[in-house]
SEPA-830659 format. One record per residue (C-alpha): residue in one letter; z, y, x. Coordinates in steps of 0.25 Angstrom, whole numbers, padded with zeros to 4 digits, always signed. Each point is the difference from the previous one (the first is absolute). Layout:
! SEPA-830659
aZYX...
//
This chain:
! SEPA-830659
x-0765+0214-0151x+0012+0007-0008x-0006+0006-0008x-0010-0005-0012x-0013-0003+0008x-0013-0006-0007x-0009-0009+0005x-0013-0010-0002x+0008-0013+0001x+0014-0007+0006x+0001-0012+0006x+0015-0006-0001x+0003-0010+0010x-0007-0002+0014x-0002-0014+0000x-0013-0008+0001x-0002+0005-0015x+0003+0014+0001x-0008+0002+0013x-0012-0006-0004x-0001+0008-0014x+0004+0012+0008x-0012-0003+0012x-0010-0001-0014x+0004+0012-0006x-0002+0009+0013x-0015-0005+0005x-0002+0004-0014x+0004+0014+0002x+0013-0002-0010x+0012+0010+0004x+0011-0012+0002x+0013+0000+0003x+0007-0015+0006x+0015+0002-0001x+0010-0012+0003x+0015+0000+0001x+0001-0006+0012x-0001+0007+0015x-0013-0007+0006x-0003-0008+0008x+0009-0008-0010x+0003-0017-0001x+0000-0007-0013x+0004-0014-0001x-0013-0008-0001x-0003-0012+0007x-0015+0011+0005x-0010-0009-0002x-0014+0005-0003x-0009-0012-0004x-0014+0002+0003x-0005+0003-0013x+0009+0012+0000x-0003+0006+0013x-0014-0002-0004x+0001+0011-0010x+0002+0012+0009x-0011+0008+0007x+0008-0001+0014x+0006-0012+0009x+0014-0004+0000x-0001-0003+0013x+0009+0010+0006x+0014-0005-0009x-0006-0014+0003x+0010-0009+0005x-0004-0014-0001x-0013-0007-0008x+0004-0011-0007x-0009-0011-0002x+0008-0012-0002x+0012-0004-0010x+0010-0011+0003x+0007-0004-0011x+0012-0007-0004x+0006-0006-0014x+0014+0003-0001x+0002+0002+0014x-0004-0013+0005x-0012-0007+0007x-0010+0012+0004x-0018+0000-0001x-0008+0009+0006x-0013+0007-0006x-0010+0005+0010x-0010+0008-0007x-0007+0005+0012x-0003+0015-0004x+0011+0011-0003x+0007+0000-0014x+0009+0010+0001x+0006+0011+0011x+0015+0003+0002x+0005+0013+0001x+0013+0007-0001x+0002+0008-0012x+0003+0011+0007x-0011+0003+0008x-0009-0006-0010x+0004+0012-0010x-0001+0011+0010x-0013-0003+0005x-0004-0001-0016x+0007+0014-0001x-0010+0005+0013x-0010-0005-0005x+0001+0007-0013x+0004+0015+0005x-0012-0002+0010x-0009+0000-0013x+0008+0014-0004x+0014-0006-0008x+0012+0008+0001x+0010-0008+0002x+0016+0002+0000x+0008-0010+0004x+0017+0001-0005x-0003+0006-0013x+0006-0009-0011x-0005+0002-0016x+0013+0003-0010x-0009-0003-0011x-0017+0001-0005x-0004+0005-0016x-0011+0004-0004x-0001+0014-0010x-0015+0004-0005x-0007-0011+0007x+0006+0006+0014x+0010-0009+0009x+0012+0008+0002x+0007-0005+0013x+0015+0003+0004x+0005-0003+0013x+0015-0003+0004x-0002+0012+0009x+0000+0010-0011x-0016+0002+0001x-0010-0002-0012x-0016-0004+0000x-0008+0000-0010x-0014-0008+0003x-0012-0004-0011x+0001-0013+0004x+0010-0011+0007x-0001-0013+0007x+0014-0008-0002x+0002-0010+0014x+0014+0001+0001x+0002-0014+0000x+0008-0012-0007x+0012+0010-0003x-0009+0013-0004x+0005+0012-0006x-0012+0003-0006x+0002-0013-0008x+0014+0005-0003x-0004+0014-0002x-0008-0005-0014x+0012-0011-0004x-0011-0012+0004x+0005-0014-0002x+0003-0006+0015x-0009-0011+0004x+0003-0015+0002x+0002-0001+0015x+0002-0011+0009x+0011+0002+0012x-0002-0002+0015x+0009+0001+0012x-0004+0000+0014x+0006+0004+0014x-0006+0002+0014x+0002-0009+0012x-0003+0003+0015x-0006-0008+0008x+0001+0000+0014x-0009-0009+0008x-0001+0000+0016x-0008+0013+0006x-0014-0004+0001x-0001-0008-0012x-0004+0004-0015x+0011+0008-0007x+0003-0007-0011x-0003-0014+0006x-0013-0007+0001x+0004-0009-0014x+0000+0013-0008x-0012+0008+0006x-0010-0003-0011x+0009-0007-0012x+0006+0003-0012x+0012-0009-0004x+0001-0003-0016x+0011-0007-0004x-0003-0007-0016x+0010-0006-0009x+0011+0005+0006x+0004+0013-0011x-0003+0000-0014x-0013+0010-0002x-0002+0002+0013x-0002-0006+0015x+0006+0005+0015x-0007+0005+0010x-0002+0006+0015x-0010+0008+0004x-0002+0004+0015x-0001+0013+0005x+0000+0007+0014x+0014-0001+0006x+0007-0009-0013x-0002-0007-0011x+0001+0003-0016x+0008-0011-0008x+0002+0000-0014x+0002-0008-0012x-0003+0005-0015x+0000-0004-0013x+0004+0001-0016x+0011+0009-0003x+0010-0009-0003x-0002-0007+0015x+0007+0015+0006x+0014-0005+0001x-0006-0011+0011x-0009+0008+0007x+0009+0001+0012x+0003-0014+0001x-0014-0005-0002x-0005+0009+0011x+0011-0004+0010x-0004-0013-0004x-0015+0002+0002x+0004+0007+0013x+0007-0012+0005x-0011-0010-0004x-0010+0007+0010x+0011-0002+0011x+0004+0015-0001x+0016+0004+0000x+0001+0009-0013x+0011+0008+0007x-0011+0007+0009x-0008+0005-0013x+0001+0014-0001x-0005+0010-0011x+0004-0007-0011x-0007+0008-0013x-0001-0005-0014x-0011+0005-0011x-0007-0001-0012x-0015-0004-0002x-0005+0004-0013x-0009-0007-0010x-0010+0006-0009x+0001-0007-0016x-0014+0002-0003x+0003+0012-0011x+0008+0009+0010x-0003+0014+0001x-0011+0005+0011x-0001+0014-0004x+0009+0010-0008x-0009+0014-0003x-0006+0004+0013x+0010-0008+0008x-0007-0013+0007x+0010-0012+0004x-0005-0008+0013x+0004-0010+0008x+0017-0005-0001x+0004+0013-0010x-0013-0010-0009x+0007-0013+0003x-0015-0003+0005x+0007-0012+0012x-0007-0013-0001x+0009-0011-0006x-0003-0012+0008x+0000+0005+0014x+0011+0013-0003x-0012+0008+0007x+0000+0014-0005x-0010+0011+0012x-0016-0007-0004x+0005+0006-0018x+0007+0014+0008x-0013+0001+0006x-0008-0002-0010x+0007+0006-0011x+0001+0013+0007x-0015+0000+0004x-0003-0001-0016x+0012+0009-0004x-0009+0011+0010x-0013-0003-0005x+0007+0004-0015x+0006+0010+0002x-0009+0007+0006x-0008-0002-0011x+0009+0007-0009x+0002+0011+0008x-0013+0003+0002x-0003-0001-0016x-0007-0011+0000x+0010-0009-0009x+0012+0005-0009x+0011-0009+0004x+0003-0013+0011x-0006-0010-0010x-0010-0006+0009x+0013-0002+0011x+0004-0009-0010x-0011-0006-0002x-0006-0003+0014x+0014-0006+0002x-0002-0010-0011x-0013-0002+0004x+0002-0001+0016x+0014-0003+0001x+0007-0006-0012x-0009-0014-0002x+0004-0006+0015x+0015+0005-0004x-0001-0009-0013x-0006-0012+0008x+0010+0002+0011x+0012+0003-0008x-0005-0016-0007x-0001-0004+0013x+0015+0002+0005x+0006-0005-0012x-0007-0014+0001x+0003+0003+0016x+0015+0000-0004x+0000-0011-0010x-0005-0011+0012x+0000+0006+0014x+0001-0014+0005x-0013-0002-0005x-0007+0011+0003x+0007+0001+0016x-0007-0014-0001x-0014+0004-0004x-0001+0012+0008x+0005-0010+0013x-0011-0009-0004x-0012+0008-0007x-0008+0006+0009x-0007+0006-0010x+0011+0005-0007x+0004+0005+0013x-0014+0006+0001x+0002+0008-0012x+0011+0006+0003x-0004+0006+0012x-0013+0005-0007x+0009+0006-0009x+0009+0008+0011x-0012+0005+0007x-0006+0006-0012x-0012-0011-0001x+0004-0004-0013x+0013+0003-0010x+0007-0009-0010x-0009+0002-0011x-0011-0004+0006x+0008-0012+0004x+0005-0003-0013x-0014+0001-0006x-0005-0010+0013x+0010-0011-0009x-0010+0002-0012x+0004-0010-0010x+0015-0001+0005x+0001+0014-0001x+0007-0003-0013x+0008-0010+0005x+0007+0011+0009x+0003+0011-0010x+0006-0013-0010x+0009-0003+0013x+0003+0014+0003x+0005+0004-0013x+0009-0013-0001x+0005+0005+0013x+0002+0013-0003x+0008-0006-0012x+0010-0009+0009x+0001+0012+0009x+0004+0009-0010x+0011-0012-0006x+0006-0001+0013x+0001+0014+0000x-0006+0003+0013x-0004+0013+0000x+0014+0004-0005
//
């Protein structure tokens, strides 16, 4: 494509957004075009964990990216002391990023996605209601409609002068495990477990999440914590009895957070997934929103470009209807979170109900809404103790 070429709809950025509004588009017979900058198969740094809930929301298995199921955490405040949760039934599946996006990608071409892999956007407007698309290889599209899910740092965002969002910051690294020929390859401890590290990092917590031949470890938190990202995970890295010299692939990035009034759609331009800042707060999980912000981006633009509505309106609205009221309880959540983590490290050790919920959350069976509204008349009582914490959070200039 060098020259000005027209199409039903583009789809920037290949991630778990992008692939799933493309894969919408095309089993509803939409000429779509699924660009990204990067040569696939690609990695991204992601810890590439997909809870339940998320994975539940594709018409095919994970199973072939599928590395470890994951059904219990062990959890430590501030690197010390550790409990385990068993939960007895799977609650989230660990994959690599890299082959969890190509086989996303596969699966939309199978349902008829063009798809160009190493073709970066210079820059998106949009003239008489029709996205005009430069590329840095001198080629130009035009396409009546768009699907923005180029991630926390997009383009698309850039291209119309948007406000960034809030973001919190992580840094993880890899480390191999060897174990003696015969026995598990990541070691029996780490088969089925999660790690989460609480306390530790201001806005945040550490973690390790197992995968086929190594471990993902990480640590995350408010901007302001960047600076000691690199200490903290040596230091986490040396608490589980891991040297930190042998962690490899060290990658830094940025998780961005939806303020409730931020743009979802621009003209006939959809924003999904990271490029709509639609990562969950508490947990820093950001695939089940891709998913399902780019199903619902499908579902409305095809509506517009059959004639049925006159702009992305009900995009909005179905994001604000499905999405935005568990952001809002879960961005209350992590603020009192931060404010006490000794207490709620303590609850969730000894709670076995509140242990309960949160899995019933991550498999999809429930949400925080509906375990917000289960606190009926305390429910006031958390949005009083959410906005005094927001306050303190903002005076200590946490999100700076």
């Amino acid at each position: 494509m060098t020259a000005t070429t027209s199409i039903d709809c583009i789809v920037i950025g290949a991630g778990p957004a992008g692939s799933t509004a493309a894969r919408e588009l095309a089993v509803r017979d939409i000429r779509v075009l699924l660009v990204d900058r990067a040569q696939f198969p690609r990695d991204k740094p992601c810890g590439g964990g997909v809870v339940i809930s998320a994975a539940a929301q594709l018409p095919f298995s994970l199973d072939p990216v599928v590395e470890r199921v994951v059904d219990t955490f062990r959890v430590t405040y501030r690197r010390r002391g550790s409990f385990l949760h068993h939960f007895g039934a799977p609650l989230a599946y660990m994959t690599q990023r890299t082959r969890l996006d190509a086989y996303l990608v596969e699966r939309a071409c199978d349902a008829g996605v063009e798809f160009q892999d190493g073709r970066a956007i210079e820059s998106v407007q949009i003239d008489a209601g029709v996205v005009a698309v430069r590329f840095r290889d001198g080629g130009q599209l035009s396409a009546r409609a768009a699907v923005a899910a180029d991630g926390a740092n997009s383009v698309v965002r850039r291209s119309f002068q948007l406000p960034p969002f809030r973001s919190a910051v992580a840094l993880e690294a890899n480390l191999d495990v060897h174990v003696d020929a015969g026995t598990d390859s990541v070691g029996q401890p780490w088969r089925d477990q999660i790690a989460l590290d609480l306390g530790s990092i201001p806005g945040g917590y550490g973690w390790v999440f197992p995968k086929g031949d190594h471990l993902n470890i990480g640590v995350g938190g408010w901007p302001s914590t960047g600076p000691t990202l690199r200490r903290e995970l040596d230091l986490y890295a040396r608490s589980l009895g891991f040297d930190p010299a042998a962690l490899h692939d060290r990658r830094g990035h940025h998780l961005p957070l939806r303020d409730p009034d931020s743009v979802l759609r621009l003209g006939p331009i959809a924003f999904v997934g990271d490029a709509a800042g639609l990562v969950d707060p508490l947990s820093g999980e950001g695939i089940g929103h891709a998913f399902h912000s780019g199903r619902l981006a499908a579902l409305e633009i095809d509506r517009l470009l059959r004639g049925d509505v006159a702009d992305l309106a009900g995009y909005e609205q179905a994001v604000r209807r499905e999405i935005e009221p568990d952001l809002a309880v879960s961005r209350q959540l992590q603020t009192i979170f931060h404010q006490a983590p000794w207490i709620y490290t303590q609850v969730l050790q000894r709670s076995g109900r509140f242990w309960r919920a949160f899995c019933h959350i991550v498999r999809g069976e429930s949400n925080y809404t509906r375990f917000k509204n289960r606190l009926g008349p305390l429910a006031p009582l958390l949005n009083a103790a959410a906005w005094q914490a927001q306050r303190t959070t903002a005076r200590r200039g946490g999100w700076r």
